[in-house]
N, C-alpha and C positions, 0 to 999 in steps of 0.2 A: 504494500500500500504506500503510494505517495506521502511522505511526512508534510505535515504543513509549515510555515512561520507563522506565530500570531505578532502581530506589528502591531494591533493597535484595536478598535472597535468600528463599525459602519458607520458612516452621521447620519444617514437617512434610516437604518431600521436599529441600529445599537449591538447587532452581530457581532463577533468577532472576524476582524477582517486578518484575511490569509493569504498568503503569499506560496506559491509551489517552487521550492528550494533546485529540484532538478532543472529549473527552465532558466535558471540564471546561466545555462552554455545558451545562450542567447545574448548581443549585448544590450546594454541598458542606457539611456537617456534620461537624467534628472535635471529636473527644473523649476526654477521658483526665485521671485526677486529678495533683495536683500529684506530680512524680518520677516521674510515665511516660516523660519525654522529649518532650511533646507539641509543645512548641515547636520542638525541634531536629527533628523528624522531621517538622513541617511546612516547614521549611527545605527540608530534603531535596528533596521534592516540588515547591516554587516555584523551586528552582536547578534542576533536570530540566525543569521546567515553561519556564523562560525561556531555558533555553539551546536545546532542542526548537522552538518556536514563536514569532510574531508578534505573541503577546498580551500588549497592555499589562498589567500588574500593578499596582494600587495599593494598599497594603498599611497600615491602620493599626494604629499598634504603639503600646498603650500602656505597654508597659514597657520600651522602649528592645531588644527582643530581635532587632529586623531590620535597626539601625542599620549593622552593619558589613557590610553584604550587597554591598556590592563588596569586599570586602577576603577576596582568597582564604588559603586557611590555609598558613603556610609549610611541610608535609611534600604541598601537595595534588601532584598529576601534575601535569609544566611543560605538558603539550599543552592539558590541562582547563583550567591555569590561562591561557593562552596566550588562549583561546578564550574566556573569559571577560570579560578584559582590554578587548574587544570587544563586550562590553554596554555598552547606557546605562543603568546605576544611580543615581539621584538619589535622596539624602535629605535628607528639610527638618524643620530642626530646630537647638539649638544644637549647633555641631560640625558637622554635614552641609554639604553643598555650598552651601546658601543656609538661609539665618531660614526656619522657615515661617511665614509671614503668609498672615492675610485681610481683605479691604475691608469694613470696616462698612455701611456705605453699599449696598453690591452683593449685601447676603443678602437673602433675601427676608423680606415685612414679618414674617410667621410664624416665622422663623427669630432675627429680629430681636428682638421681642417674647420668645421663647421665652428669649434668652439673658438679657434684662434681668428674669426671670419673672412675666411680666404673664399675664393670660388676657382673652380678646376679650369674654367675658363680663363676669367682675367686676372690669375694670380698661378699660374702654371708652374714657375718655378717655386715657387714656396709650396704647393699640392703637392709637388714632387718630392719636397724634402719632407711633408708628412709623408710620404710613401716608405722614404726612405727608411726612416723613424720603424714604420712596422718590419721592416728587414731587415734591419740592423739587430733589432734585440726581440726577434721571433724566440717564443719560447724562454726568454730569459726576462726578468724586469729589474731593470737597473734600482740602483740607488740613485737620489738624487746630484749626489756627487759624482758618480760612475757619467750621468746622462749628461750631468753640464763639459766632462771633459770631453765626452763624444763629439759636444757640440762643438766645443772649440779647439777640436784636435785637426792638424792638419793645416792650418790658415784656409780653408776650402771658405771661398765667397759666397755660396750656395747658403752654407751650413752658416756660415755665420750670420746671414741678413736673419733668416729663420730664427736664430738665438736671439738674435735683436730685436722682433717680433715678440717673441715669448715674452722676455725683459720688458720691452715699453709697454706692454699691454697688462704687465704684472701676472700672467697667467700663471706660471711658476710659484706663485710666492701664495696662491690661493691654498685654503684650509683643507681643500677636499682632497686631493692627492694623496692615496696610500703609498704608492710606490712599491715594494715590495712585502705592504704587509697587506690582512683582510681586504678585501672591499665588500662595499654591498652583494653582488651577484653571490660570492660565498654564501650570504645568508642565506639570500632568498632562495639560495639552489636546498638550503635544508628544510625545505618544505614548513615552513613553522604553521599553525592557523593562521598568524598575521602579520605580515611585516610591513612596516608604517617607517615612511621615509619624509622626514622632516626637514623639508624643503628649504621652508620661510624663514631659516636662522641664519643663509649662510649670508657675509658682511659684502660679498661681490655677487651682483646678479646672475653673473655669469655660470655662477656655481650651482645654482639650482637646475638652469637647464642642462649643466653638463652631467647631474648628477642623474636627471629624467630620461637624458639621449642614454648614456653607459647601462641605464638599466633594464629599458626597451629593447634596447638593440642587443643585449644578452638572451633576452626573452625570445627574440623576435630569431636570431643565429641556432639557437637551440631549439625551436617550433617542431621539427621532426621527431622528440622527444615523446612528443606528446603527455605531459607533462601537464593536467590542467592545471589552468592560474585566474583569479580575479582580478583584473587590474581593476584600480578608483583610480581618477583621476580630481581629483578635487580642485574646481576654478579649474575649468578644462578648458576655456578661452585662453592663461596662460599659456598653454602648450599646441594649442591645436585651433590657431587661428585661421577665417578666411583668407584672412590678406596678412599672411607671416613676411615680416620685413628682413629680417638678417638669413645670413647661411645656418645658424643655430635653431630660429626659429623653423625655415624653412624646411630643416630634415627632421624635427621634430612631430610638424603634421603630416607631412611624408609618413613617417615610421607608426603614426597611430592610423593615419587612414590604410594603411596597408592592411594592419590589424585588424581597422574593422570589415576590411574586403575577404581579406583573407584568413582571419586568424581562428574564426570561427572552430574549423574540420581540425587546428590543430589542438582544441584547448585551451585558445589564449584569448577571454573572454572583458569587458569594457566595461565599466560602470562610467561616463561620461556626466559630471556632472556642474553647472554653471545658471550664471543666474538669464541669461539672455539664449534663446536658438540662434539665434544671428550672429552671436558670437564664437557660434564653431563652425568647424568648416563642412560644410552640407555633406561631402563626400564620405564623412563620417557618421552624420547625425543620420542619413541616409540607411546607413545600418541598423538601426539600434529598432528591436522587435519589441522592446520593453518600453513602458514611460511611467514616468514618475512626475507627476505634474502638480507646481501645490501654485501658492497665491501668486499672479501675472495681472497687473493693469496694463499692460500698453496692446492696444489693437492689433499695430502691426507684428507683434510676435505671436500672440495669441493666433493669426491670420495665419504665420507662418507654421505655427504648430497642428491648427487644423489640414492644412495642405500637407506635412509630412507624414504624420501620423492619423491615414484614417478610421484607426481603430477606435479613436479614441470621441466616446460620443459626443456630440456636437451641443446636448443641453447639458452635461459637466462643466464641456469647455466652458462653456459663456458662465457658468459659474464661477470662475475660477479669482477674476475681479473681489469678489467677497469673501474669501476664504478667510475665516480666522485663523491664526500661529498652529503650525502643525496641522492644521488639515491636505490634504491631497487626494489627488485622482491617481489609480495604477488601473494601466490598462497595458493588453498585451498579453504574448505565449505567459510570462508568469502569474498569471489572476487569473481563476476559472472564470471569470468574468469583471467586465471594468467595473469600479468601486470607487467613491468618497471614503479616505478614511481620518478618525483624528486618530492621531499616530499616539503609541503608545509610551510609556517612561521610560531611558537611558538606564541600562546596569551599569554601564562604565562612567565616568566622569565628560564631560566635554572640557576640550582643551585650550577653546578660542572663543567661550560666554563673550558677552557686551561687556565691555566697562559701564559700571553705574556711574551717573552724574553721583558729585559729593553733596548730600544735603547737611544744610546746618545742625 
């Protein structure tokens, strides 16, 4: 028998509202403007989700909101929390279980290139020296010192504009770089229920997408595996923009819309979630068999959401305008049928609440 999630209750008959856990090999689209609750009620759903099932979850959070996702709330039930206690929760991040780091050296050249913003075309000679970079220490990963003298061995003109590149742009001196110890893909290759990769702390922006490309694109190399996985993408306009500006940005909706074309048959599954549909790139949103739709005033997205998704009924939609905090519509392969729900209480803690104004 199919197991169910309970997430929450009906708002039109008081039911308990259920989610079918097998249909998340589907991917998912969530959405809702800022002060719907979207965050916490995707919470919801991934604590039901992991506590139910086998499937890894890897979650990037770029505002710190998944960080305390082992840390049950002190009023939760002692059995839920009991049970919980009994997940592998891993977050990488400062504060988390471990730094998260990635290997320079280990990304590939494209990813490579992308973070130091080169392009294969109008930057041929520097593409090349990231090329070079993955042949030089295939199978080996230097030390930081090992890599600088590579760079400046030889007087080679090549290599050194390249060093020079690195240096002015600071890429070198950023926090994330393990070099030859852990990186994330380690984790995440040990199956935990969750690993939550805390984006939104590092001090160069650059860091977060390098940290989001290194770990897709491990996901994405190893697909033949078949290996299932949950990806969240949280603020998924971040990473998977219509109109992506840099070589970073640009291989980044690359590599999720691949995902969601192809990644389906291998197990590499999407939680896409953001406050706007227009803020991702259609080629993606195109995908998603799932919705999660909670409070939207503006017509023209609401517009767009009816045109993507026509599963989703058209007298919810227009409700959606009035929705009190934490209400939503799921409709789609995981709802035996589309549903109003208000979504039910967090076991875990949330890790990116409001700041309260200070009253006197």
């Amino acid at each position: 028998m199919d197991p169910r999630l309970i997430i929450g209750t009906q708002v039109d008959s008081g039911d308990p509202a259920e989610l079918l856990p097998t249909k998340f090999n589907r991917h998912t689209f969530w959405c809702g403007q800022s002060g719907s609750g979207k965050t916490y009620a995707l919470g919801v759903v991934l604590e039901q989700l992991i506590g139910a099932t086998r499937l890894p979850v890897v979650i990037l959070d770029p505002n710190s909101d998944f960080v305390r996702l082992g840390e049950t709330r002190t009023d939760a039930d002692p059995a839920a929390a009991s049970a919980w206690a009994s997940r592998s929760i891993r977050v990488l991040g400062p504060g988390g279980d471990e730094p998260l780091k990635i290997r320079f050296v280990d990304l590939p050249t494209r990813s490579r290139a992308a973070i130091m913003r080169l392009d294969p075309v109008m930057d041929p000679e520097f593409f090349n020296m990231a090329l070079r970079v993955s042949e030089r220490f295939q199978g080996h990963t230097p030390t930081p010192e090992q890599f600088a003298r590579w760079l400046h061995r030889d007087d080679d003109p090549d290599r050194r504009r390249f060093a020079m590149r690195l240096e002015n742009l600071g890429i070198l001196d950023w926090d994330i770089w393990a070099w030859g110890g852990r990186d994330a893909s380690d984790v995440i290759d040990e199956e935990h229920d969750a690993t939550v990769l805390d984006l939104g702390a590092f001090r160069e922006p650059g860091e977060f997408k390098a940290a989001a490309l290194s770990v897709l694109d491990h996901l994405w190399q190893n697909r033949e595996q078949r290996r299932p996985r949950l990806i969240v993408i949280d603020e998924a306009h971040n990473l998977c923009s219509p109109d992506p500006q840099t070589p970073a940005d640009r291989l980044l909706t690359e590599r999720i819309v691949q995902i969601a074309a192809e990644g389906r048959k291998f197990g590499l599954w999407l939680v896409l979630s953001t406050q706007r549909p227009s803020k991702v790139h259609p080629n993606a949103l195109s995908q998603c068999d799932n919705v999660a739709l909670m409070r939207m005033n503006a017509p023209n997205d609401l517009a767009a959401l009816a045109e993507s998704f026509g599963f989703v009924p058209q007298d919810l939609l227009m409700r959606s305008p009035v929705f009190g905090q934490g209400q939503a519509i799921f409709a789609g392969g995981f709802t035996a049928a589309p549903q109003l729900v208000q979504m039910g209480a967090r076991l875990t803690v949330e890790g990116g609440s409001d700041v309260p104004v200070p009253l006197r």
